[in-house]
C-alpha positions in Angstrom: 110.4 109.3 125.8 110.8 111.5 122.5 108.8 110.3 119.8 110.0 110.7 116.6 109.4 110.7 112.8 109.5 106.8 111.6 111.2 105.7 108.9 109.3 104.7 106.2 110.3 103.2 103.5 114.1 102.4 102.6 114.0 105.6 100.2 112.0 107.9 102.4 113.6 110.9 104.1 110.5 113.0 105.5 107.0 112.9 106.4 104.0 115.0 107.3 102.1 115.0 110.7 98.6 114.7 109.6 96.4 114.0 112.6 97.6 114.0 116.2 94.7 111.6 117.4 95.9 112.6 121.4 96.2 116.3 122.9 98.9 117.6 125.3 97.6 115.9 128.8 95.9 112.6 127.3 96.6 109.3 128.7 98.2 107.1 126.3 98.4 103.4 126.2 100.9 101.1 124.1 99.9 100.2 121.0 97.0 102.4 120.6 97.2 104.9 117.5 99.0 108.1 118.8 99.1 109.8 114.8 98.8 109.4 111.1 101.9 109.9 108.9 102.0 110.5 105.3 104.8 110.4 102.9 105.0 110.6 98.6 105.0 106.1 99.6 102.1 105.7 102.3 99.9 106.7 104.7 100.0 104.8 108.4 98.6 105.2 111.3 101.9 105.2 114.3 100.8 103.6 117.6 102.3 104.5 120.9 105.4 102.8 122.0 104.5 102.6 125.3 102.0 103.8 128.5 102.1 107.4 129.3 100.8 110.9 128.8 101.3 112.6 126.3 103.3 115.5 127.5 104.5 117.6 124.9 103.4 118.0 120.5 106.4 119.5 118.8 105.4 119.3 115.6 101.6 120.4 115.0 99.5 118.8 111.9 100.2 120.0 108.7 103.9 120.4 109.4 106.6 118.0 107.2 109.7 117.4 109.2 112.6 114.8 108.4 113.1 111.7 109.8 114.1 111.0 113.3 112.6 114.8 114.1 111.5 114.8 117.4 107.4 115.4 116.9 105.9 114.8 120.9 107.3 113.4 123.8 105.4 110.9 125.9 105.8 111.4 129.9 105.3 108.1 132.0 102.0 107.9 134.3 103.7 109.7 137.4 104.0 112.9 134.9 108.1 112.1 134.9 109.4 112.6 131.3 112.0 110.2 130.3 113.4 111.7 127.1 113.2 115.5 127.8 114.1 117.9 126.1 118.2 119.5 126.4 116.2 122.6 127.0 114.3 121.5 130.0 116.1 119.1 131.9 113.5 119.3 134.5 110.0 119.0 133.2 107.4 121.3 134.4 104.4 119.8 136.1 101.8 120.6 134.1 97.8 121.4 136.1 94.7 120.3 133.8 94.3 124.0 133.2 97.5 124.5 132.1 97.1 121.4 129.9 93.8 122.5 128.3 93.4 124.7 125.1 93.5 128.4 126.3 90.0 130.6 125.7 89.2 132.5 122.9 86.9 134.7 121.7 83.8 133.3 119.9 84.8 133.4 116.3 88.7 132.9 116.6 90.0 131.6 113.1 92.1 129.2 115.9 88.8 127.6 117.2 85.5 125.7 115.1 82.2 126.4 115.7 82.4 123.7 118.9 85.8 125.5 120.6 87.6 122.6 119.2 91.4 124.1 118.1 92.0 124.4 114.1 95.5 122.8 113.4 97.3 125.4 111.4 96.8 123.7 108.4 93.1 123.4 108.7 93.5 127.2 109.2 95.1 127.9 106.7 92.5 126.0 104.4 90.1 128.0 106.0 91.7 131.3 105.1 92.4 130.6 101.7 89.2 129.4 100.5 86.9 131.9 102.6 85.7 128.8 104.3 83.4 129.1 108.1 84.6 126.4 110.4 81.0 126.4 111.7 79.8 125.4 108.3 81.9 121.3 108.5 81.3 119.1 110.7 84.7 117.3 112.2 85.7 113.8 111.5 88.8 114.1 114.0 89.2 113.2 117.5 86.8 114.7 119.2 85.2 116.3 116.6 87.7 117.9 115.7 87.9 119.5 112.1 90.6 117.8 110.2 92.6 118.6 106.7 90.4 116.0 105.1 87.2 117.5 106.5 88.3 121.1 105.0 89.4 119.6 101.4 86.4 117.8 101.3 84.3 121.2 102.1 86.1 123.2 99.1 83.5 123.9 96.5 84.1 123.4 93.0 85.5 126.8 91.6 83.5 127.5 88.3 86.2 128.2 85.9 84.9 128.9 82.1 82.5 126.4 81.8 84.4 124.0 84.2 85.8 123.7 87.4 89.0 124.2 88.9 90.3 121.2 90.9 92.3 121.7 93.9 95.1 118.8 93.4 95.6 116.7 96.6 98.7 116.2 98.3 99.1 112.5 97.0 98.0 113.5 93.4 101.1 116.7 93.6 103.9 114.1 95.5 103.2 111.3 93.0 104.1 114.3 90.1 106.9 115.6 92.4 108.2 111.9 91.9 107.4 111.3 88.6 109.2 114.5 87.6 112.3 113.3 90.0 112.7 109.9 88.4 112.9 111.7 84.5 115.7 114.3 85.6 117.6 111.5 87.2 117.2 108.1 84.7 117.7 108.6 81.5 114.4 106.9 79.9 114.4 104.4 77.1 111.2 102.9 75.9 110.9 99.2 73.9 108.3 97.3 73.6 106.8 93.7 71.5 103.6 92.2 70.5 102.9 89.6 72.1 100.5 86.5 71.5 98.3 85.6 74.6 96.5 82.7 72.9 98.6 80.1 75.2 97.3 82.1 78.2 93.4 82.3 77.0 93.8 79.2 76.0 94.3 78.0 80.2 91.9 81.0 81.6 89.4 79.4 79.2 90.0 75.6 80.4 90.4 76.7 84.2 88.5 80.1 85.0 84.9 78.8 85.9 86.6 76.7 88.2 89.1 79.1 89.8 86.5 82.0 90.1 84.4 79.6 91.7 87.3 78.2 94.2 88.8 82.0 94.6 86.3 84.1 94.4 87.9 86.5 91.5 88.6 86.5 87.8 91.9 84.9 86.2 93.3 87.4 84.5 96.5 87.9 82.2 98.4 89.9 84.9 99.7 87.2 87.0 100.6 84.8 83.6 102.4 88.2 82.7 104.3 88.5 86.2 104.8 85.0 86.4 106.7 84.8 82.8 108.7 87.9 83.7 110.6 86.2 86.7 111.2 83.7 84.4 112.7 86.0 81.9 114.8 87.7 84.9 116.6 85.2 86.1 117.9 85.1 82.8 118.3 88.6 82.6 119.2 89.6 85.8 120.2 93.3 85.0 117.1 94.1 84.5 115.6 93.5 88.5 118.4 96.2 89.7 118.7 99.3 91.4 121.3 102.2 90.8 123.0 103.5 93.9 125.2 106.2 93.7 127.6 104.9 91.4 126.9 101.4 91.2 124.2 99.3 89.9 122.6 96.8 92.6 121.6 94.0 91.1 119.1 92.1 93.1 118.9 88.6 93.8 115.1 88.2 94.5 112.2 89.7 92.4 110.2 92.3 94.5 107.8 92.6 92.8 106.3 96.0 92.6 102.1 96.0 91.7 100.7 99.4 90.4 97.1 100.0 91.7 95.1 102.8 90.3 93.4 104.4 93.4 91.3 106.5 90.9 91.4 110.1 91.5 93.5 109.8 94.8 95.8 108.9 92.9 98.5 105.4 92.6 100.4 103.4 94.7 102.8 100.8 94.3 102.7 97.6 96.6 105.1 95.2 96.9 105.0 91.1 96.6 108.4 90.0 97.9 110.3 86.7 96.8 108.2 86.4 94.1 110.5 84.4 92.2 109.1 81.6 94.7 105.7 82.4 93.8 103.5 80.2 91.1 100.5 81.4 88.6 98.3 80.8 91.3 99.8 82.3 94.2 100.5 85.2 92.5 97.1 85.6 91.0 95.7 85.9 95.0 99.3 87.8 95.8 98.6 90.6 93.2 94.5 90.6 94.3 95.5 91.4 97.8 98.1 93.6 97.4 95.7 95.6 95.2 92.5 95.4 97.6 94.8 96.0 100.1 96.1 99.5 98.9 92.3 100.3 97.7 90.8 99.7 101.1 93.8 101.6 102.8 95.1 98.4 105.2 98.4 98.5 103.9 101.6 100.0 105.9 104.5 101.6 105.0 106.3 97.9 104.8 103.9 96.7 102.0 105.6 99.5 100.1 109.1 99.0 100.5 111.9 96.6 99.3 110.6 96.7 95.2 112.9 95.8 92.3 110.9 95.7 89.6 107.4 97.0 88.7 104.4 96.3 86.8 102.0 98.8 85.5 99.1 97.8 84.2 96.8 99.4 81.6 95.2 96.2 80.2 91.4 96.8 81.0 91.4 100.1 79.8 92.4 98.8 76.8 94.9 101.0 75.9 97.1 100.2 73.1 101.0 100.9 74.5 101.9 102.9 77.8 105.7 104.9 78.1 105.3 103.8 82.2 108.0 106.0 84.6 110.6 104.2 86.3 110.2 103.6 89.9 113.5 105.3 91.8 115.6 103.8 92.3 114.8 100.4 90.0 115.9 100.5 86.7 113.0 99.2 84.9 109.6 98.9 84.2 107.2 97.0 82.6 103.4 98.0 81.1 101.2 95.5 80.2 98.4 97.0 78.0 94.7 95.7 76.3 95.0 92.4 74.7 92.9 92.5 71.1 92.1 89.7 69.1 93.9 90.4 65.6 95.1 88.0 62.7 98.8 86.6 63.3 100.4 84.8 61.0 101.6 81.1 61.5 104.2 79.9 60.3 104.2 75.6 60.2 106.0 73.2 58.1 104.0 73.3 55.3 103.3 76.3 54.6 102.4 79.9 56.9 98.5 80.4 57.1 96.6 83.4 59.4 94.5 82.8 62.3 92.9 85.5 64.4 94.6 85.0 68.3 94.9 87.8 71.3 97.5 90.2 71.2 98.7 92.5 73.1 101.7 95.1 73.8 104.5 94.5 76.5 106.1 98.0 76.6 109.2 98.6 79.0 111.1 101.7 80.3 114.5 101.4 81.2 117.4 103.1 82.7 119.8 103.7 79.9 122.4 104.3 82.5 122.1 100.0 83.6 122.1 98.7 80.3 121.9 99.3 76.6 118.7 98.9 74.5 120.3 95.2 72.9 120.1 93.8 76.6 116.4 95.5 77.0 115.2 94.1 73.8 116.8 90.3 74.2 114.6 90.7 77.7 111.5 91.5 76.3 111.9 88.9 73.3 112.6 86.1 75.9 109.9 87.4 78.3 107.1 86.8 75.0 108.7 83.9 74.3 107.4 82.6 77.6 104.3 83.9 77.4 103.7 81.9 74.1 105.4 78.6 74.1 104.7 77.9 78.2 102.4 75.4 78.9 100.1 77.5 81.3 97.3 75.3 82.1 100.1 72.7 83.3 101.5 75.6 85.1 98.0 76.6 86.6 97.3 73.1 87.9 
């Protein structure tokens, strides 16, 4: 049985073997984890398809192939290989000798301090930073020394007073994309002011008693997602994705949550048919999605299927964000700190000023969907919402 590069993610055309967690001769049983994949999405774990040994690794860690490469092919029990290789129609038997790593002599850059083998990425590592693979202890199978393990060894490179920071391989594919999605949409940026004081004025009335019930804070992010479905489904243009030469226009919200993962970088989980979704459920939706990516428990399916994104900035208090656009959605929508300032109120008899919290909605768009009228007619709808909706009806 040839196992193969998954698919993962609708947009995702390659991967890279990161750990093999089984050798060449291990027994393998179905469903047990047989490798870790990573992609510019996600990294998963892939489990085994089915019982067998493991009688062949074509692809070695370190190594990014395309999807549907052939990376190992799995033998049944008996040692017969039901996928083999065009090559070798008739598998060779293969001895434990001739299954187990081949001696070296002590010191080999292609064995650790244990007699472990060194993937050729960890090798490489080794060799370029004047590492001793006696000097890190393994995390891998085994023991084994792992990518991770060498990265993690790397000491900071005293650079004029600083340090030079080796970038990691999610921090240089989220810039690869970034720098893909700018050459390919042409980015417009809009944004309004919007006044919150309908929203404090529900997390006020209801967020001892949800924190208690829930377990987390209320905060604006899910009054803001929840008024921009709202806004779509009059603007439908807006939740859309450009293929080729046409423009997709979706008829659920997929609703795309940016979580900061600090230095390792950001990832983008996905609540689908969100439009079905209230304040509430959207406040635990958006909590879990977020934990979820944090604590690494999300697959690649948690990360597919988006249509529209938000990016949030709020509790940094930043002031307006320019956010990129997501390939291959068309828009995308930062919600930044919410201030108290004076506002102006206009009434009946006469305007008078009164200090409420305000805040920016700032959104990037593909000029190539739609024209900055139908952007701006969005966003002026989408504070609309925010201020004149009842929200601790909607919350109850």
């Amino acid at each position: 049985m040839d196992i193969v590069m998954p698919q993962l993610g609708e947009t995702v055309t390659e991967g890279t073997v990161t750990v093999w967690h089984k050798k060449v001769g291990d027994a393998v049983k179905a469903d047990e984890i047989l490798f870790e994949v990573s992609t510019d999405k996600v990294e998963t774990e892939v489990q085994a398809p089915a019982d067998g040994v493991l009688a062949e690794i074509s692809v070695e860690e370190g190594t990014t192939v395309d999807v549907g490469t052939t990376l190992a092919i799995l033998a049944e029990a008996g040692g017969h290989v039901a996928a083999a290789p065009a090559a070798s129609p008739t598998p060779k038997a293969e001895t434990p000798a001739a299954r187990a790593p081949a001696a070296r002599p002590a010191g080999s850059d292609r064995l650790d301090a244990t007699g472990q083998p060194l993937s050729p990425v960890v090798r490489r590592l080794l060799a370029e930073h004047g590492i001793d693979a006696g000097a890190i202890t393994g995390t891998g199978r085994d023991n084994r020394i792992t990518r991770r393990d060498v990265l993690a060894a790397i000491p900071a490179v005293a650079h004029g007073g600083g340090e030079v920071i080796r970038l990691s391989r999610i921090r240089k594919q989220i810039g690869d994309h970034m720098v893909r999605s700018k050459a390919t949409s042409p980015h417009v940026l809009q944004a309004v002011e919007a006044n919150f004081h309908a929203v404090e004025k529900a997390r006020t009335a209801h967020g001892d008693d949800w924190r208690a019930k829930a377990g987390f804070g209320l905060t604006y992010l899910p009054f803001i997602a929840r008024a921009t479905i709202e806004a779509i489904a009059e603007f439908p243009r807006v939740n859309a994705s450009i293929d080729g030469d046409n423009l997709v226009v979706h008829g659920r919200v997929n609703l795309g949550i940016a979580v900061d993962l600090g230095f390792e970088g950001l990832m983008v989980p996905v609540i689908l048919e969100a439009q079905t979704l209230s304040v509430a459920d959207l406040a635990r939706a958006i909590r879990d999605v977020a934990t979820g990516a944090r604590d690494g428990k999300l697959g690649a399916d948690d990360y597919a299927g988006g249509t529209y994104t938000l990016s949030n900035s709020g509790p940094f208090g930043t002031l307006i964000t320019a956010p990129v656009i997501n390939q291959p959605q068309v828009a995308i929508l930062s919600t930044d700190g919410v201030r108290k300032k004076p506002v102006v109120i206009e009434a009946p008899n006469g305007d008078s000023i009164a200090i409420r919290p305000v805040g920016v909605l700032a959104q990037s768009f593909d000029h190539r969907a739609f024209d900055g009228a139908y952007s701006a007619a969005f966003l002026n709808r989408l504070r609309e919402i925010l201020e004149q909706t009842d929200w601790s009806l909607a919350l109850g």
